[in-house]
C-alpha positions in Angstrom: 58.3 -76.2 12.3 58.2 -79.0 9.4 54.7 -81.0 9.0 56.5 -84.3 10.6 57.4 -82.5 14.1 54.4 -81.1 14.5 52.6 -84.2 14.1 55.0 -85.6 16.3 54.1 -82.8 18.7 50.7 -83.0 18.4 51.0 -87.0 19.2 52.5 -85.9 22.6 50.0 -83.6 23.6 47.5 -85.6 23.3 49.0 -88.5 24.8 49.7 -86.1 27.8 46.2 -84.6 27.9 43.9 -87.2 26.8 42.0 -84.6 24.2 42.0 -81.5 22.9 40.4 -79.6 20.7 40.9 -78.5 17.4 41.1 -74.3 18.6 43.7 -75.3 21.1 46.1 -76.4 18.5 45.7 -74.1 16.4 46.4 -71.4 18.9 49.3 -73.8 20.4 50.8 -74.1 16.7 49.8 -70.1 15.5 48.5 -72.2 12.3 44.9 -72.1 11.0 42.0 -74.9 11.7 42.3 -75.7 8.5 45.7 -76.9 8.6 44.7 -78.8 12.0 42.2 -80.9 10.8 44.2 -81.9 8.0 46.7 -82.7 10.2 44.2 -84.6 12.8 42.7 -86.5 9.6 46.4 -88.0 8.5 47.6 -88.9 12.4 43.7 -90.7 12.6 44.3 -92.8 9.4 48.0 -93.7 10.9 45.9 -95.0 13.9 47.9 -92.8 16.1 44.6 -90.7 17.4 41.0 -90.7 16.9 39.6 -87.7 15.9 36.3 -86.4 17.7 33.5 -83.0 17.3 35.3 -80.6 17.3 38.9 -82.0 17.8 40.8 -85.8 18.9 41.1 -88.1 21.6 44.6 -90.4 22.1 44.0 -93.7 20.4 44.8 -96.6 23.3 46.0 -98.7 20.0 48.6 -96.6 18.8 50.3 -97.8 22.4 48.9 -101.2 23.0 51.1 -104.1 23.8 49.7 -107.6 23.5 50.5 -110.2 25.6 53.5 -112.4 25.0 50.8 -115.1 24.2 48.9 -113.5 22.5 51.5 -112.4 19.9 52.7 -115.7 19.7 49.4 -117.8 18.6 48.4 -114.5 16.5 49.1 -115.7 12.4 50.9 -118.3 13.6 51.3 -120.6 10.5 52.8 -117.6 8.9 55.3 -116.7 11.4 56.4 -120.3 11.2 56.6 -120.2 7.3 58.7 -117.0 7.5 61.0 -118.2 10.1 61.5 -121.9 8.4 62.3 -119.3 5.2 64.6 -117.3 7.2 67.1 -119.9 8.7 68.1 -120.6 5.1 69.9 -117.3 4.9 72.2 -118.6 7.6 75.5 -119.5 6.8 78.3 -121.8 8.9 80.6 -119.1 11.2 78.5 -116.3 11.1 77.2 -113.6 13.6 74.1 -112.4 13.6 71.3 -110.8 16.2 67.6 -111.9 16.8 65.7 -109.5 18.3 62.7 -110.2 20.5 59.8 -111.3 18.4 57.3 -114.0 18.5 58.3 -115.0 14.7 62.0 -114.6 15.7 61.3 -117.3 18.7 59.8 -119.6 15.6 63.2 -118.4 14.0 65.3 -120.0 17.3 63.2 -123.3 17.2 64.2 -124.3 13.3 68.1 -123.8 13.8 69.7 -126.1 11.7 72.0 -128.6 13.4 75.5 -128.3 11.6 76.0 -124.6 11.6 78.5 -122.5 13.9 76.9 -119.6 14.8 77.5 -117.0 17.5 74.1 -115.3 18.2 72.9 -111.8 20.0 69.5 -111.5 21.2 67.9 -109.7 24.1 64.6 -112.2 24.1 64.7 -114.9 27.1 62.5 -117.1 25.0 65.1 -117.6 22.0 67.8 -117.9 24.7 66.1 -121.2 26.0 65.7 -122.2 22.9 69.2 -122.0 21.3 70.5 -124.1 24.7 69.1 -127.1 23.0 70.7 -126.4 19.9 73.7 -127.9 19.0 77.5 -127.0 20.9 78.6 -124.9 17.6 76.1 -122.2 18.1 77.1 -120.3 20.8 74.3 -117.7 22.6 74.9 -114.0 24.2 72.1 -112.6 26.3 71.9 -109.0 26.7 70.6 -109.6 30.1 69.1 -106.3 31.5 65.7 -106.2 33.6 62.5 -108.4 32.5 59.6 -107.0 30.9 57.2 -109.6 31.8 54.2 -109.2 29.8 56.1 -108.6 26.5 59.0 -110.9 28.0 61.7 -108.7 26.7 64.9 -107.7 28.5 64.9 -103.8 28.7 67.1 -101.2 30.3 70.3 -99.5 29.3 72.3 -102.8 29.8 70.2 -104.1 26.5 71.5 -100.8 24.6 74.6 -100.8 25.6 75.0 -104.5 24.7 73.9 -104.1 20.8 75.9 -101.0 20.4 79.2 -103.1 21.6 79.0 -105.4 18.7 79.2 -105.4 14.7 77.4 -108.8 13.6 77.2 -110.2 10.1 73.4 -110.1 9.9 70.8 -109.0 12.0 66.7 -110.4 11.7 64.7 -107.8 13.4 61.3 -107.3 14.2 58.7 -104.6 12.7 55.6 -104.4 14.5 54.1 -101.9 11.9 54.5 -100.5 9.1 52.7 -97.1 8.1 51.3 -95.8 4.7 54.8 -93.9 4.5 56.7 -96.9 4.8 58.1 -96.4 8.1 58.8 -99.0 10.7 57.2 -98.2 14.2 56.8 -100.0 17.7 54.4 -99.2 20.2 57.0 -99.5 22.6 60.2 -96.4 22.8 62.7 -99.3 24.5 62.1 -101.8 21.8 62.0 -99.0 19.3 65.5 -97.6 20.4 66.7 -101.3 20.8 65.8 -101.9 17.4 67.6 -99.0 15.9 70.5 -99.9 17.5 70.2 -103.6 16.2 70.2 -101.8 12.7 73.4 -100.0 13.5 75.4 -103.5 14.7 74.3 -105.5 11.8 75.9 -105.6 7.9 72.5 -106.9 6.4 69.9 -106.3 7.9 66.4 -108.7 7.5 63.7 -108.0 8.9 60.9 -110.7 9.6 56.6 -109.6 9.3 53.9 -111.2 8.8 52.1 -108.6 5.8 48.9 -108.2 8.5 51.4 -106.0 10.2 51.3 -103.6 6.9 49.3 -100.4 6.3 49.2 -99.6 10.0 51.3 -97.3 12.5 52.6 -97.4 16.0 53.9 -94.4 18.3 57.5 -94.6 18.1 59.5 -94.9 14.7 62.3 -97.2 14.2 63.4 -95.6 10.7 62.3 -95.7 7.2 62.1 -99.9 5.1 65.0 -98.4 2.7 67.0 -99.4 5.4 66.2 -102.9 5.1 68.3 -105.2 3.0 65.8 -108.1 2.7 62.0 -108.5 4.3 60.8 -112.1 4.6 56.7 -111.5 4.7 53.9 -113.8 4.1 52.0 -114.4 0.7 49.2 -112.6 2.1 51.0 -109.1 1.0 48.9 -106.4 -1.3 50.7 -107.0 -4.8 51.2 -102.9 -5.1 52.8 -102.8 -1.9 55.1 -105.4 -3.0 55.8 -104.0 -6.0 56.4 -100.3 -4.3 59.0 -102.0 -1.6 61.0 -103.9 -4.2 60.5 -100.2 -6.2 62.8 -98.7 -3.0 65.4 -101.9 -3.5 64.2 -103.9 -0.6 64.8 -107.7 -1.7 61.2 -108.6 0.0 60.9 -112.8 -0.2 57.0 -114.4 -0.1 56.1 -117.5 1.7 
């Protein structure tokens, strides 16, 4: 078994059981304690457990979902620099997807007014916003069954309605970004929803604020080399800039 599935593994267990100790897995894996608590001691610095005496404990963060409210007012001026940022890469007669974030729904309220756009997006939010944008930008909802706390549609209708379509550019949302440089969501629907977004869309852009960096999430979306351009805030560590323009992301500062 490679290092990355058993850390996946080891994720479910405890999410299943609460806690274990560090015997247990070793016995479960046929591997030494050794090897275990290195492997505790990198899944703890991810934020995806917390380690305890003698073995770990799930970590309630690594699955924590925030209020739509809350995610909205959270670094708010900088999800409204990023957005303003991100409408510029629009161009007239183009199709493109917004997945449900709070900055993409800053993204939906700076639309500029002569463009002809046909636009994707699964988020209620955006969709009430677009209607009072003007008659050339015309709006698909996926539709599907309403998450109300994250107010997100979810269900296989949502899936199914990303993988129908090819779009010109798609802005999607990363809710963290590990020390591997992975993208991850604490949610599996809005992490499968996003993957799919990245197979629909020719560029892909994703929108962050950089508070969102150096941390991890359950589920994995895929890897930032996958990434065209990142529009984050000028609050980003300089060396992590430097390493994600190193992998040929074209990462933009506001």
């Amino acid at each position: 078994m490679f290092t990355e599935e058993r850390h996946n593994r080891i994720i479910d267990i405890i999410n299943e059981r609460k806690s274990i100790t560090v015997i247990e897995l070793a016995k479960i894996f046929n591997i030494s304690e050794v090897t275990i608590r290195r492997d505790l001691k990198y899944l703890e610095l991810n934020n995806l457990l917390s380690r305890t005496h003698g073995g770990a404990i799930k970590n309630i963060k690594s699955t924590f979902e925030p209020f739509f409210e809350e995610t909205l007012a959270l670094h708010k001026e900088e999800k409204q620099r990023i957005a303003k940022f991100a409408v510029t890469l629009l161009e007239d007669n183009e199709s493109i997807i917004l997945g449900s974030s709070s900055t993409n729904i800053y993204f939906s309220q700076y639309m500029p007014e002569k463009l002809n756009l046909k636009i994707f997006t699964n988020d209620p939010t955006i969709v009430s916003n677009l209607r009072k944008t003007n008659p050339g930008i015309i709006v698909h909802g996926s539709g599907g069954i309403l998450k109300k706390e994250a107010n997100i549609y979810i269900g296989t209708r949502v899936l199914e309605f990303f993988n129908s379509i090819i779009t010109d550019k798609a802005f999607i949302p990363i809710s963290a970004l590990n020390r591997e440089k992975f993208m991850t969501m604490a949610s599996s629907e809005e992490a499968e929803y996003t993957k799919s977004m990245i197979n629909s869309g020719r560029k892909i852009i994703a929108l962050s604020d950089s508070s969102k960096f150096n941390s991890s999430l359950l589920f994995k979306i895929g890897h930032i080399k996958l990434l065209d351009i990142l529009i984050t805030d000028n609050k980003i560590d300089p060396a992590l800039l430097k390493e994600l323009r190193t992998l040929g992301v074209v990462v933009y500062t506001v």
